[in-house]
Structure formats: C-alpha cells, structure tokens
N, C-alpha and C positions, 0 to 999 in steps of 0.2 A: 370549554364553552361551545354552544352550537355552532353549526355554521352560516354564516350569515348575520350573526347577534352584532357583530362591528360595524354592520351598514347599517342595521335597524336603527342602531345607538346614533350614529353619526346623522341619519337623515330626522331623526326624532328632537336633535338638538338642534340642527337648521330650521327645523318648523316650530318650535317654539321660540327658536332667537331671529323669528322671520323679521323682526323689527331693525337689527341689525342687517341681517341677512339679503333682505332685499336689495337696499340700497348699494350694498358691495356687489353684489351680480347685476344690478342694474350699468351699476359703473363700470365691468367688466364687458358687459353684452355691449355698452357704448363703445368703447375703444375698441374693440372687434374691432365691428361694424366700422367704425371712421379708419380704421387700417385698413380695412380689404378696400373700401372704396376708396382709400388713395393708390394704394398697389393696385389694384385694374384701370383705373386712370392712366396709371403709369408705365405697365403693361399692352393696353388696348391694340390691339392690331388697326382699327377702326379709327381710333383717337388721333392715333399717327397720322392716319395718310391725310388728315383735315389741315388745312391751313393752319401756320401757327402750330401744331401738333406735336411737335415736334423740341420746340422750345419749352411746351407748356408740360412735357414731360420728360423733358430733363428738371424744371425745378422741382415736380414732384416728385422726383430721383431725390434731389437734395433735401426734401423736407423730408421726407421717410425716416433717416435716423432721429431725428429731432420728435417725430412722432412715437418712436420705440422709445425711446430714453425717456420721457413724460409718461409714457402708458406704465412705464416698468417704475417709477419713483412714485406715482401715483395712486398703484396698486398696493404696493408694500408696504406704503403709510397707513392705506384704509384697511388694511389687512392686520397692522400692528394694531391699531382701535379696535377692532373686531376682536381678538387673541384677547387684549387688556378686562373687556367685558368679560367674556367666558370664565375667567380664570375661579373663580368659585366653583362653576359646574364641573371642571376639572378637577379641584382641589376634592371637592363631594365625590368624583368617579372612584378617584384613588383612596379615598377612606372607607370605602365600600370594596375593597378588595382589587380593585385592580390595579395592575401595576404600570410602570413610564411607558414599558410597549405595549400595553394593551391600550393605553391612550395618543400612541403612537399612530397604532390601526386605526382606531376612531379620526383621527385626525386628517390622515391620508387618504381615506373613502370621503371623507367632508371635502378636501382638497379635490379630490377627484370629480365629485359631483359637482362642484362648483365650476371645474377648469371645462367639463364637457358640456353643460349647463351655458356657459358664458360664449364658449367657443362655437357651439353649435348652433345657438341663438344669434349671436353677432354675424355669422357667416349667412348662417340666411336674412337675415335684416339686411345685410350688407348687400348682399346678389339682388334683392327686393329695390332697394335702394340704389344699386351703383348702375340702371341704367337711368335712371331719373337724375343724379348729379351730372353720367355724360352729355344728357339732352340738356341740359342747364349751361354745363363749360359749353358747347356746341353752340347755344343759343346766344352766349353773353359776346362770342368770337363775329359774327355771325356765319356761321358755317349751316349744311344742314347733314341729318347722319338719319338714316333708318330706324326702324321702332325695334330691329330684331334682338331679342332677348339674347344676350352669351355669357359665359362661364369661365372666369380666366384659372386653369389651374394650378398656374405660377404664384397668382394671387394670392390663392388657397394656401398653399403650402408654404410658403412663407410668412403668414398670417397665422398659421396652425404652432408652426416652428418656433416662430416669435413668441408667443403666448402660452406654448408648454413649456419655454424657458423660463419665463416671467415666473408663472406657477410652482414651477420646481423651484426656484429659489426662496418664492412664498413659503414652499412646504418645508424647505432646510431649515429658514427662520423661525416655523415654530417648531421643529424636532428640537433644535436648539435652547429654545424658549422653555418649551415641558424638561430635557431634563437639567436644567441651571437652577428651577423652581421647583424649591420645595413644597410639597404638598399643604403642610401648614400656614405659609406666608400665603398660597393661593387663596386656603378659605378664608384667611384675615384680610384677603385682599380688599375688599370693601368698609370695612371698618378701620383698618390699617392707617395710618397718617403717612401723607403724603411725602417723600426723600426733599430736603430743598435742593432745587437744582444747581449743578454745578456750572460756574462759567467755563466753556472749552473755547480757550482764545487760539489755540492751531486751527479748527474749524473756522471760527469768525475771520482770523487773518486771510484761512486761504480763500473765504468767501470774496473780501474785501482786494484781495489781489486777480481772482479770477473774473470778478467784475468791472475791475478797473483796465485789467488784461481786455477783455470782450469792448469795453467802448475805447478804446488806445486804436484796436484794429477797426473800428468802424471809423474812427474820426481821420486817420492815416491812412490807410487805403485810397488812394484816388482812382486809380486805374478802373475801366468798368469790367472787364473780363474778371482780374483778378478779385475784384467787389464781389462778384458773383459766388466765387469760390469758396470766399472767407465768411460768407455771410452767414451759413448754417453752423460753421465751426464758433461764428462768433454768439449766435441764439442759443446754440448747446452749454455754452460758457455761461448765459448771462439764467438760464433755468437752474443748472448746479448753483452759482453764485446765488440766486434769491432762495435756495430751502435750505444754504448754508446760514444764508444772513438770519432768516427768520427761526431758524433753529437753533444755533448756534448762539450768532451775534447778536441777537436781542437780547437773551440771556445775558450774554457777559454787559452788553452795555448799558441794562438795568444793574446789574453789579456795578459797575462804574460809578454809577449813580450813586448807589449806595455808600460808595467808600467815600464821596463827598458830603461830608456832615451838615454842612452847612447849608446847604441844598434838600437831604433826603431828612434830616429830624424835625421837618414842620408839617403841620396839619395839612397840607393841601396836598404835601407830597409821600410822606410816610407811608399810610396808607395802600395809594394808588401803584406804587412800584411795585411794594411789597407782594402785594395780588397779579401786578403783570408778570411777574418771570414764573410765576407757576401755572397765569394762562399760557405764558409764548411757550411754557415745557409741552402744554397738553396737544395746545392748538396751530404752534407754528407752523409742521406743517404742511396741514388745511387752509393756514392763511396762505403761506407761498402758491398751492396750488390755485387757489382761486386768481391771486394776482395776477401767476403767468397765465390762467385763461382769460382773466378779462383783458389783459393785452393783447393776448393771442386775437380775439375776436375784435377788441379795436383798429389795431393794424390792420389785419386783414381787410376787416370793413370800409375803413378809411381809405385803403391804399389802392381797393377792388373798383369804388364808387370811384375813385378820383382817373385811375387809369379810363375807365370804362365811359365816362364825361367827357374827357378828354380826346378820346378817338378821332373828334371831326375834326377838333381843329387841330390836330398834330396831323392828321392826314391833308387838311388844306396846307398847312405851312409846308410841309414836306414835299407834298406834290400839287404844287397853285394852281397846274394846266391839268385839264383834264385829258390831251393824249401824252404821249412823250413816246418819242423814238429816239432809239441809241446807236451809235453805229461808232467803230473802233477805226482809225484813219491816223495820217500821219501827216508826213510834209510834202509829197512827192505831189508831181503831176495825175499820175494814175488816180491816185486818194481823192487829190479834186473832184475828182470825173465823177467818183464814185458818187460822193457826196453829193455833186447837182442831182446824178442821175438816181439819188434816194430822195432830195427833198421833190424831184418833179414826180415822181410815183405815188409818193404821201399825197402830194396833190393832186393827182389824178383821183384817187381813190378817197378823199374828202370831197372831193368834185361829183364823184359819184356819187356818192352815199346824199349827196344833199348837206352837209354838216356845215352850218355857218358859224366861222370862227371869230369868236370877239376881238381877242389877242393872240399872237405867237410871240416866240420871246426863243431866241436860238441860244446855248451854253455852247462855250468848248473846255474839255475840261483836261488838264495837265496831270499825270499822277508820277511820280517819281520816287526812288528809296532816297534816306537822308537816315543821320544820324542824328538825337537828340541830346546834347550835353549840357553842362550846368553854364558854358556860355552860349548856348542858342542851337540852331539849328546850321549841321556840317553835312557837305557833299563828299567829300573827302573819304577815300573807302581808309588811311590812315586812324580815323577816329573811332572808329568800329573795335569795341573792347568787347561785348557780349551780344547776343541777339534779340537780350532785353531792351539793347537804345536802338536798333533798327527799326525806323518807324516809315511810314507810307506818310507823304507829302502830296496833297490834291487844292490844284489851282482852277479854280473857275471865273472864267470870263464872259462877261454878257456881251453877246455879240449889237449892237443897236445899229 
C-alpha cells in the first residue's frame, strides 16, 4: 500500500463520523484546557506571593488528582461509545482486504490526531484562558496582580504527560477491541440483538463499600487539619463508587427486581425494568458522569458564594476592633514596664494621627501545652502517650 494511505483512511473516517467525532475532541480540548489552568494556578510564581496564595494552592495541589482520575474515566467511556459506532466501518475495512494491523494503523493515526488535536487546542485555550481565571481568584481574594501575560512550563508538561497517558491507554483499549472482534459480528453489529446484561455483584458490592467507605471518613473525621487531608482521598472514593453504582449496580438491582415475581410480572412494572438494565448497560456511564459534574458545580457554587458572603462578618467576629497590637510579656517587673511603655506609644501615635477611638477592649492571653484524654484535659507530661494528644491550651481574659 502507498505511503500515507493509513492517514488518508484514518482522517477520511473522522470527517465523516464528525457527528461523533466532535463531540469527543470537544470533550477532550475541555479537560485540557481546565487541567492546565488548575496546574498554573497551582504553579504560579505570581499567585503565591498574593495573600492567601499560598493556602489556595495547596488545595489546588489536592484537587489535581481528583481532576486526572475524572478526565481519564470520562474519556474512556466516550471513547468506548465512539469504537461501539464505528464497528461496521471496521468490519467493511477488513472484508475489503485488509487485515487486524492494517486497522491497527488506521486506528493509531486517528488516536494520534485526535491526542494532538485535543492537546494542542486545550493548551492554547488554556494559556488564553489561565490568565483571566488568575485575575478572577485575585479579584474574588481581594488582592491586585498585573495584566502581564506568562507561560508556566511545569504546567505544560504535566498536562501533556497526563493526557498522552490517558490516550495511550485509549489506544490499548481499542487494539484490544479490534483484535477480540471478529470481523463478521462487526458488520452485524448493527442488526445484531442486543447480549442481556449480566448482573456483576463484585463491582456493585465494591461500589457500595467504597461509598460507604468515602462518607464513614467524612462523618468521622473531626479534626480540621486532618479533614483537609482526607477530603480529596474521600471525593476520589465517592466518583469510582458512583460509575460503579451506575454501571454495575443498577444492573444487578434491576435483576433483583426481577427475581421478585410478585413485584416485576405486572403491567406497571414488567415493562419498565425490563427496558432499564439495557438503558443503565448503554447509558450508565454518561449518567454517573453528569452526576458527578453536576455536583461537582453545585458544591463548588454553593460553597464559593457562601465562603465569599461570609467574609465580613467572620472578619468582624474575628477581629471587632479595627487596630490590634500584640506584644509577648510575662510576670516580671521589667514586662510591666514594657507594656505601659507600648500602650503609652500606641497612644502617642493615635494622638498623632488624629484617630478617635469608640472603644478599647485589652486581652491577655495564656497559651500552655496540655494533653487531651478521654477524661479531659491533663498537665501532667505522665499522660503524653503520642504527639497526636499534645494539644495547645489558649486562655483569654478580658481585661475591664
């Protein structure tokens, strides 16, 4: 055969299944693009030094696997629907002379243009785009940052990285696909009657353990450090658990249904099951993935509006006086001294400035190490078993 006849073939069948076609590169060129601008977010040399900066990306450290693991489950489902369709045109290739590896090649140049296609599009969308989301985070903090355009190449390459692994395992699953399928079942593929699906109750259980696993560790968790930690390990738990549930466990627990006669042999419900486990085969899923985004954009929505409302008055409650001065002092005579000779300087210096004060309101504040046991709170360095019950003890007293 020519050389070059494998791309022709390959980009000839992308522009006629552009109906499929689109949609799956659109989907791809999306998740780029929302990868790199969480990775330069996360990266930013800029983003750092800002107020807050610091915190706000460390969580986008912790969301990053959570956004790989979604882009990689997400991809591979749309990419098995994509393969499902073709399988005729396939079947037609190989009765026309060609063989598993000449549809191999085809296959691989399609992979290919699509991975450079998605990759190269998402990355400039991305850079287009990821200074307009920094001025945004910037603006929500109130912080201010420069208009100057930058390029993080850590971003890049961990984005590129991530995404030709995605692809290559795309491209294993169909090498694998083309040669398990016979040529003949391809072209009946469309005519063919549908396999009834089977219940896989190891998938549904482990659905149902790794969900229940993921809300066990939110409801138990109290500590907030350690909250923090667990939170992303527990979101990755609860995304595998729902395209288990919805793949798997639908399935079987329309079969469930089934086995009860008494329930599935009437009109209202025969029917209707009947038709669900061969939709939750086709469609599960597309369903799980919409679920976890529309949660995904609820939480965030909800949780974004409510922090960002909240700002004034946690910063009144937190801090009621508008100066505060701190100063570290003890019992001694000398510490006195200090301490008059700071509050009469504060005063000088509001004297100066003109500043008329409503109210003052003086703290002194104790901080001491203690241990925390299941009877209460010990001083006693005896009860110190690990450096998990060492806890900081702060006493405040209002001076009137």
């Amino acid at each position: 055969m020519k050389r070059g006849l494998y791309f022709r073939l390959a980009a000839t069948g992308m522009s006629k299944n552009k109906k499929f076609y689109f949609p799956y590169i659109f989907t791809c060129f999306c998740m780029v693009m929302m990868y790199y601008i969480i990775q330069f977010l996360r990266i930013s040399d800029d983003f750092r030094t800002m107020r807050g900066g610091e915190s706000m990306q460390m969580i986008l450290g912790m969301g990053t696997p959570v956004i790989a693991v979604f882009s990689w489950i997400l991809l591979y489902y749309t990419n098995s629907f994509l393969i499902r369709r073709r399988q005729k045109e396939f079947g037609l290739y190989h009765i026309l002379g060609m063989g598993k590896r000449e549809l191999v090649k085809i296959l691989i140049w399609e992979n290919l243009m699509t991975a450079v296609i998605s990759i190269a599009g998402g990355l400039l969308g991305g850079i287009l785009f990821s200074k307009l989301a920094e001025l945004a985070a910037v603006r929500i903090v109130g912080n201010h940052l420069g208009y100057k355009m930058t390029i993080e190449p850590k971003a890049i390459y961990y984005t590129v990285f991530l995404f030709l692994a995605i692809f290559a395992v795309i491209l294993l699953r169909m090498l694998i696909f083309i040669f398990r399928t016979k040529p003949v079942d391809m072209m009946k593929s469309e005519t063919a009657g549908e396999k009834p699906p089977k219940a896989n109750w190891i998938l549904a259980i482990a659905g149902l353990i790794i969900l229940a696993g993921a809300y066990w560790i939110a409801v138990s968790i109290e500590e907030p450090m350690e909250a923090m930690l667990w939170f992303m390990v527990a979101v990755l738990m609860v995304i595998v658990a729902t395209y288990l549930l919805f793949i798997a466990g639908s399935v079987a627990f329309c079969r469930l249904m089934q086995k009860k006669k008494n329930y599935y042999y009437k009109t209202r419900h025969f029917v209707s099951i009947s038709s669900m486990v061969y939709r939750m085969k086709r469609n599960g899923a597309g369903l799980a993935s919409i679920c976890i985004l529309s949660t995904m954009v609820l939480v965030m929505v909800s949780s974004t509006v409510c922090l960002y409302a909240s700002i004034e008055g946690n910063l009144a409650k937190g801090y009621p006086q508008q100066f505060s001065v701190e100063m570290a002092s003890g019992s001694s005579l000398e510490d006195k001294d200090r301490e008059e000779k700071l509050k009469e300087t504060v005063g000088q210096t509001i004297n100066g400035n003109k500043i008329k004060l409503k109210e003052t309101k003086e703290y002194h504040i104790l901080s001491t190490a203690c241990v925390k046991t299941d009877e209460g709170i010990k001083f006693e360095h005896e009860n110190i078993k690990s450096l998990d019950s060492l806890k900081m003890l702060y006493t405040i007293n209002e001076q009137i």
